[in-house]
N, C-alpha and C positions, 0 to 999 in steps of 0.2 A: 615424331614431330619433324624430321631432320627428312623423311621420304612424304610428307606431306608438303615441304616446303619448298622439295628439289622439283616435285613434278604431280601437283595436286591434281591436273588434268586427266594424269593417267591412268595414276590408283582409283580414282572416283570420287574418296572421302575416308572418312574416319566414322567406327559407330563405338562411340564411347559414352559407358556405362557406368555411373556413377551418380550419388543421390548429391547435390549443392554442400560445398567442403571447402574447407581451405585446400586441401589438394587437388582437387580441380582446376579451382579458379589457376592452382599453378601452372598445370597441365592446358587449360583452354589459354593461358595468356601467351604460351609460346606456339598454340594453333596460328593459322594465314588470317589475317585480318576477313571478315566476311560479316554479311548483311545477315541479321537475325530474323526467322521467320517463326511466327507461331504456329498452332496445329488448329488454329482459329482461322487463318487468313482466308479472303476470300476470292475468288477468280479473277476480281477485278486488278487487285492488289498484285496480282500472280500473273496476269497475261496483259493487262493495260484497259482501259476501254474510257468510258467518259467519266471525267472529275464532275460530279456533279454540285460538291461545294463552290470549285470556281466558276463552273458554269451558273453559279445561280451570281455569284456575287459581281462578275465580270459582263454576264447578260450576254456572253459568245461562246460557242461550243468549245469547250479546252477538253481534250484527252489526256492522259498517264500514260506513263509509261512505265509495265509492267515488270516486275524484280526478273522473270525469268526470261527477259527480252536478250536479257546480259547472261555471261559467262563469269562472271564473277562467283567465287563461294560465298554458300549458303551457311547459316549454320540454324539446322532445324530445333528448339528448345521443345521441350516436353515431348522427344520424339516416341515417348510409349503411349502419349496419348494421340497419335497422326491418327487422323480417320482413313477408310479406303480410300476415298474419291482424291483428298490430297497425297495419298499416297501412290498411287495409280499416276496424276500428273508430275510430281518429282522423279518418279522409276520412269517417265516417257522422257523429262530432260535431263535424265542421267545418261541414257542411250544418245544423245547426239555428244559431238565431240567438243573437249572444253569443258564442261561445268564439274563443279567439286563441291561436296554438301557432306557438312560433317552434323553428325545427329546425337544430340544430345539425349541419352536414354536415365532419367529418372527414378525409373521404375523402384519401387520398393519390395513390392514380394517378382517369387518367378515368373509368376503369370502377366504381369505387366513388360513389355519388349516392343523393341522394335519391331515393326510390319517386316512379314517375308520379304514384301517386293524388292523395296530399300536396303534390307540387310542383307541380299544376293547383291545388288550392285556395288556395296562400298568396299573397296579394298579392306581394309582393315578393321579389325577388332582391340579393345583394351577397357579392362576393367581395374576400374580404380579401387573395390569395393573393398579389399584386404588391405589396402596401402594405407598408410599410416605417414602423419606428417613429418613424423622424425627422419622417415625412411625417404625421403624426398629431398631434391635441393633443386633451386634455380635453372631451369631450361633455358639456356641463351645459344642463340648461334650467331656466328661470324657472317652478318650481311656478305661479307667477300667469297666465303668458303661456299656459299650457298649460289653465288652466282658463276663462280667456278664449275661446281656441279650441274647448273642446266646446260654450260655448254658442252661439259663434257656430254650429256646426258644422250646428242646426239651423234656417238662415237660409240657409245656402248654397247658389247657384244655378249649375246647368252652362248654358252654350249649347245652345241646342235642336239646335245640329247638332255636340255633344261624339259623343255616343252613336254616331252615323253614320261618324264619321273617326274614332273609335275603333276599331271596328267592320270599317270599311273596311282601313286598317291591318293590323289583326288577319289578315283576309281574305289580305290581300297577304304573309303573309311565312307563311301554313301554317297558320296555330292553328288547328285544329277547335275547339275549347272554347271554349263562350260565356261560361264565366268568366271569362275574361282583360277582355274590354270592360268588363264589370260590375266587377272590380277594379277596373281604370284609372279608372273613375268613379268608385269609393269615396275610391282614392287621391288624384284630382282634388280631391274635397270637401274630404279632411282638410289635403290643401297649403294651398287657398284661407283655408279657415280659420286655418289656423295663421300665415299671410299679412297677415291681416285684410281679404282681396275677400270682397263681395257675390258676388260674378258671377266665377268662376275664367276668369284669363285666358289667352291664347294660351299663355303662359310658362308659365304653371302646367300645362294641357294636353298640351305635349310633356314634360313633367318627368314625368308620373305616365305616360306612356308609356313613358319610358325604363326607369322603375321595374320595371312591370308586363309589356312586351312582350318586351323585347329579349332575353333569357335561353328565349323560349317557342316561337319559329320560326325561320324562315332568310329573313333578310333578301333579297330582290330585287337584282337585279345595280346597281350605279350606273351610271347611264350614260357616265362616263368607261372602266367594268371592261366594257363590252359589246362584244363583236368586232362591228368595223365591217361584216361582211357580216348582222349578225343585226337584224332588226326591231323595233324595240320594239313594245311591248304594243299590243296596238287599244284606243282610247280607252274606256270603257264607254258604251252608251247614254245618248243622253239622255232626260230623262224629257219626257211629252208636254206638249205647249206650252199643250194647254187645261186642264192641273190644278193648278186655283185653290189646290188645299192644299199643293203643292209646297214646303216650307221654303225660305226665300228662302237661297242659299248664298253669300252678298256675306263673310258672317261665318266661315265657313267656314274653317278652316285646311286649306290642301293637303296632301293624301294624302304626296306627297313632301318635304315639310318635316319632317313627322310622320318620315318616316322615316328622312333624314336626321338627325335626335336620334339618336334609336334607337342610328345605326348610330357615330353620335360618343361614344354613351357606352358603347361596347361596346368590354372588355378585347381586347385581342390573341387569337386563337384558341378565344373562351370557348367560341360554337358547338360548334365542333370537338369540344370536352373535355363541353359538357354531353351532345351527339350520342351519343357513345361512352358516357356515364356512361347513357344511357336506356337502351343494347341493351346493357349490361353483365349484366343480370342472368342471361344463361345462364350452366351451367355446363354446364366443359369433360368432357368423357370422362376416364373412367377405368378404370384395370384393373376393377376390383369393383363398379362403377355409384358413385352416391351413398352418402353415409355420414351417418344421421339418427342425430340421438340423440334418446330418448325416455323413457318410465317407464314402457312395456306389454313392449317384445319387443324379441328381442336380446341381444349380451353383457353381462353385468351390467359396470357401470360404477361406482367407489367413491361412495356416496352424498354428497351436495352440504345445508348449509345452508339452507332457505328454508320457503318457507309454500304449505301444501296448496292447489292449489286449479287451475282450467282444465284438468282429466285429470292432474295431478301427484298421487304416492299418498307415503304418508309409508315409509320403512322404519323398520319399529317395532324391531327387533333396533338398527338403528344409534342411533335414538331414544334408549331407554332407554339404552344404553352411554353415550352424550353427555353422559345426565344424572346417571346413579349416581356421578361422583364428586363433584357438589358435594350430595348431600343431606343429609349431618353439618351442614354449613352452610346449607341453610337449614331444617332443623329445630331451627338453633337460635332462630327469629324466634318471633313470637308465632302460633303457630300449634295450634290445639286437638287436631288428632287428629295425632301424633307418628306413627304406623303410616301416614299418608298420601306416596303417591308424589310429589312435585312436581316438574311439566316445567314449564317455560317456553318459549316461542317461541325463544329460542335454540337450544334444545337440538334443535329438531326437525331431522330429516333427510328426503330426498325421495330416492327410487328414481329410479337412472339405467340405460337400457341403450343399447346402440350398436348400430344394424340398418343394415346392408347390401344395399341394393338388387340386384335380379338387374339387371345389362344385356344391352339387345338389340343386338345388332350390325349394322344394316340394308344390306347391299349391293344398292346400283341398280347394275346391270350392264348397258354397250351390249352388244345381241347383233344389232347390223346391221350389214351390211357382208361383204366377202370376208373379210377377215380375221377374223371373230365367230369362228367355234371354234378358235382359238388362244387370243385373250382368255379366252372362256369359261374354255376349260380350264385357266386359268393362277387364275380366281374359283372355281371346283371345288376345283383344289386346296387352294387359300388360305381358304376354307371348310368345308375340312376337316382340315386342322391346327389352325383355330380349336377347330372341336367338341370334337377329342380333350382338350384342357383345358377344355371348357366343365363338367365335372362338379367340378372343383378350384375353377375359379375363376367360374360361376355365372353363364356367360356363355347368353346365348341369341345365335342369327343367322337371320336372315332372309334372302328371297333375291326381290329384285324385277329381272327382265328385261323390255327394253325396245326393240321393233321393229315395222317395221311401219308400224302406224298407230296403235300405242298399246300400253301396257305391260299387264304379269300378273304377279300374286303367286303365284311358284312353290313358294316356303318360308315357309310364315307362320313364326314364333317358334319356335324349340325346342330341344333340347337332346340330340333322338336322332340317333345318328349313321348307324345304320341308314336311318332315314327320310332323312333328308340325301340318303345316297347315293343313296339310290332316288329321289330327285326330280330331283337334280344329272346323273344320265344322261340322262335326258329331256329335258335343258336347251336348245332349238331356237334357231339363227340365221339372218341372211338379212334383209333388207328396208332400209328405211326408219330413221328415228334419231329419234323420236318424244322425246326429251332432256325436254320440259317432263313432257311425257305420266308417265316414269319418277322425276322427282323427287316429282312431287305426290302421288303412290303411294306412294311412300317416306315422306314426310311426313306422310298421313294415316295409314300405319301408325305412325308415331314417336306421333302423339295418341293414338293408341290405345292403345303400350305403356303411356306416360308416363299416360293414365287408367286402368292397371290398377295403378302403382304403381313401375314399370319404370323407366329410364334411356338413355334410347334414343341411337342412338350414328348418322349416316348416312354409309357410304363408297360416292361416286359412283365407277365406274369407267367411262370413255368415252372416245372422239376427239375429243369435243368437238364432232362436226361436226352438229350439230341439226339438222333440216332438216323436219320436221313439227310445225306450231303446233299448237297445243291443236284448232281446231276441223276439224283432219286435212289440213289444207291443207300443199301442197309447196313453203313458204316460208321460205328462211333465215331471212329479216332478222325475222319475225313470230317466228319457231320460237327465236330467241336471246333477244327481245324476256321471252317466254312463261315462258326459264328464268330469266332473269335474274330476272322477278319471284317466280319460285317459291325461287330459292334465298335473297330478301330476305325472301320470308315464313317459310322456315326461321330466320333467322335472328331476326326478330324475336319468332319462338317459343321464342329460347334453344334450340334443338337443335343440338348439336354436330356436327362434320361433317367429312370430310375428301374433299379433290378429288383423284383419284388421275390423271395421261393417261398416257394408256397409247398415244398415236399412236407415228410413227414419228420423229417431232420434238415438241417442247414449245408444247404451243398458246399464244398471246397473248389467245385468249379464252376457255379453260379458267383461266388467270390471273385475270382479268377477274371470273369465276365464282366462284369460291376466294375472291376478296375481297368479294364480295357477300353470300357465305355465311359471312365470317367463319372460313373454315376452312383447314387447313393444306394448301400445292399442291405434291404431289408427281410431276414429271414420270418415270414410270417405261417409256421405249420398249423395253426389252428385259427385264422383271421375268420371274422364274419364281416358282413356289406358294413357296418356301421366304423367297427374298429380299419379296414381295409379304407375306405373314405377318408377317415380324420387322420390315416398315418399322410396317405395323398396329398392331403393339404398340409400339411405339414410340413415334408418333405419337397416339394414344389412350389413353397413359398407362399400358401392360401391362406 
């Protein structure tokens, strides 16, 4: 609180994580005063544009002027429900200098969090979620102490070799973002300050680490948690003995002091929960694809309260209805021309519809091996019992087989069941188990639904026995290696999935698989088209 108050401009913000408590409210009422935004707001509300309640009532153009026009702090509520779009314009006036947006995070399970974008920008981290009222007391600071520390704030100096072990650190536990360092240094300043150092010291340095890192990567094993058969790290080079400009590192705080802080001020399983809250953002399959709502297309939906504006249209039927009973009342005010309509921003209403996305249903199917025309025939069927309801329920299926030395897209997307057929006989097995080859194929078709508007849905069906890596080579341990990463990139694209094995026993690394991908493993060694159908729907929300 006390490095939010010295120099809120610097740090960025605050992302604090807590469900509505009395220790909050304690913890938010010693936050900076700041303008509350919903995760509802609209462009107009956020950048300015025309008042159209005054402009109806006043009969002259009046403009707003939009929250984010100012540098004032923000403070975002229901920040695990922020959508992209307003997430994307906060992360653009978090990058100009001055604003500070502290983000209220809700969330109840792990999958609920703050958006990436926001939670790279804000200095700091803190979760109330273990704290307990008893363990809590009144946050007051000294108005004087506070305005002591901005002036000191610009006198204060880091060690020449802060930025490096920050840096370095950072390095070590995963952060790609080179904001993190640069926070840790803002937050350094404002501790030191608030402190009364010249020169922020050692203490001070692991403090704005703890602050700023530890919530952002995955800490490095300690050497006590290392299996004794495993090596530690090789030393990093050193740097050459004849450069005169080398920073003397005598001052230096170790990379592993640093990070033992870190790992001391780290809640029980926080990793864990923030890990999960990062790749939360897919969503799961369902009968009908996605459910948007909107104000262009789709079922109409009872018109809602609010103000025109970011593609919102008004319903003028609801509009006037909203307003016609009070106009006895206020034509009783001083108003000149009695035959005039008067709306007020109250009364307006805003056009709602519900549109339902088509989903694609993607089947990778192993088709190598003795056994391939069984399985096949058993994806045949089960893709065509699919279709016969694709017309009801707006389904599409796809059909990627995979052998050999590499997969083929036999059924792009569609919906005929005619065509179906006629591809599904031609369905060829026999070879090789090219595993990585058939997911990637599947996955770049899943981009492709999902960029035309689609829903895209991926069910592997395989032995699981992978045996051809990406570059065509006849390598298990590569060829596992190859899918394992392809089903992490599935998943961190949010596309939903299901692992089907279809061996003659339940694999441990079809398992393996399934949890990579996030998706649900269904060991089926003896499945027919009917049973293989109704698990589908089932399991994909039909």
């Amino acid at each position: 609180m006390a490095v939010l108050a010295v120099d809120p401009a610097g740090v960025k913000g605050l992302w604090l994580r807590s469900r509505a408590s009395a220790v909050r409210d304690r913890v938010t009422a010693a936050l900076p005063v700041a303008r509350r935004v919903h995760p509802g707001i609209d462009d107009t509300s956020l950048f300015g544009g025309v008042d159209l309640a005054a402009t109806l009532g006043s009969g002259q153009l009046v403009r707003s002027r939009g929250l984010l026009a100012e540098t004032a702090p923000l403070t975002l509520t229901m920040a695990e429900r922020c959508p992209p779009g307003l997430s994307a314009r906060l992360s653009r006036w978090l990058d100009d200098a001055g604003p500070c947006l502290i983000a209220l995070d809700e969330g109840a399970e792990a999958e609920e969090s703050l958006p990436t974008a926001l939670a790279d920008r804000l200095g700091m981290f803190l979760d109330l979620g273990d704290l307990g009222w008893s363990e809590t007391e009144p946050l007051v600071h000294d108005p004087q102490r506070i305005a002591d520390a901005r002036v000191r704030l610009l006198q204060v100096r880091l060690p020449k070799t802060a930025l490096e072990s920050l840096t370095s650190v950072a390095f070590a536990m995963g952060i790609a973002s080179l904001r993190a360092p640069l926070l840790a240094m803002a937050v350094a300043r404002a501790l030191a300050a608030w402190r009364g150092e010249a020169v922020a010291s050692d203490d001070t340095i692991r403090h704005a680490a703890e602050l700023t890192l530890a919530h952002r990567g995955d800490l490095p094993q300690a050497p006590e948690d290392r299996p004794e058969d495993q090596e530690p790290p090789p030393p990093p080079p050193d740097p050459g003995e004849g450069d005169s400009e080398q920073p003397d590192d005598n001052d230096r705080i170790p990379d592993e002091v640093l990070l033992e802080a870190i790992r001391a001020a780290l809640p029980a399983d926080l990793l864990e929960r923030l890990a999960a809250g990062k790749a939360a953002r897919s969503a799961k399959g369902s009968g009908s694809g996605a459910v948007r709502k909107g104000n262009h297309r789709g079922r109409p939906l009872p018109s809602l309260p609010g103000v025109p504006g970011s593609g919102r249209r008004i319903d003028l039927v609801a509009t006037l209805r909203a307003a016609a009973p009070w106009q006895p009342l206020r034509r009783r005010g001083p108003v000149t021309d009695r035959l005039k309509l008067e709306i007020r921003k109250s009364d307006l209403r805003l056009k709602r519809y519900q549109e339902t996305s088509d989903r694609v249903l993607i089947f990778a199917v192993d088709a190598s091996g003795s056994s391939a025309f069984a399985r096949l025939a058993e994806a045949k069927g089960a893709v065509e019992l699919l279709l016969a309801q694709a017309y009801a329920r707006r389904d599409h299926v796809a059909l990627v087989a995979f052998r050999g030395q590499g997969a083929e897209l036999l059924l792009p997307p569609t919906r005929s069941l005619v065509q179906t057929k006629r591809r599904l006989a031609s369905l060829p097995g026999g070879g090789g188990t090219p595993l990585a080859a058939g997911m990637r194929m599947a996955f770049e078709l899943a981009l492709q639904a999902r960029a035309r508007g689609m829903t895209p849905t991926v069910a592997l069906l395989t032995d699981g026995r992978g045996n051809i890596a990406f570059d065509g080579s006849a390598n298990r341990e590569v060829a596992e290696a190859d899918a394992l990463r392809m089903a992490r990139a599935l998943r961190a694209a949010g596309m939903p999935g299901l692992v089907i094995d279809i061996a003659n026993r339940p694999q441990p690394a079809l398992r393996r698989m399934a949890e990579a991908l996030d998706a649900p493993y269904l060991p089926l060694p003896r499945a027919d088209a009917q049973r293989l159908s109704a698990v589908l729907q089932s399991a994909l929300g039909g």
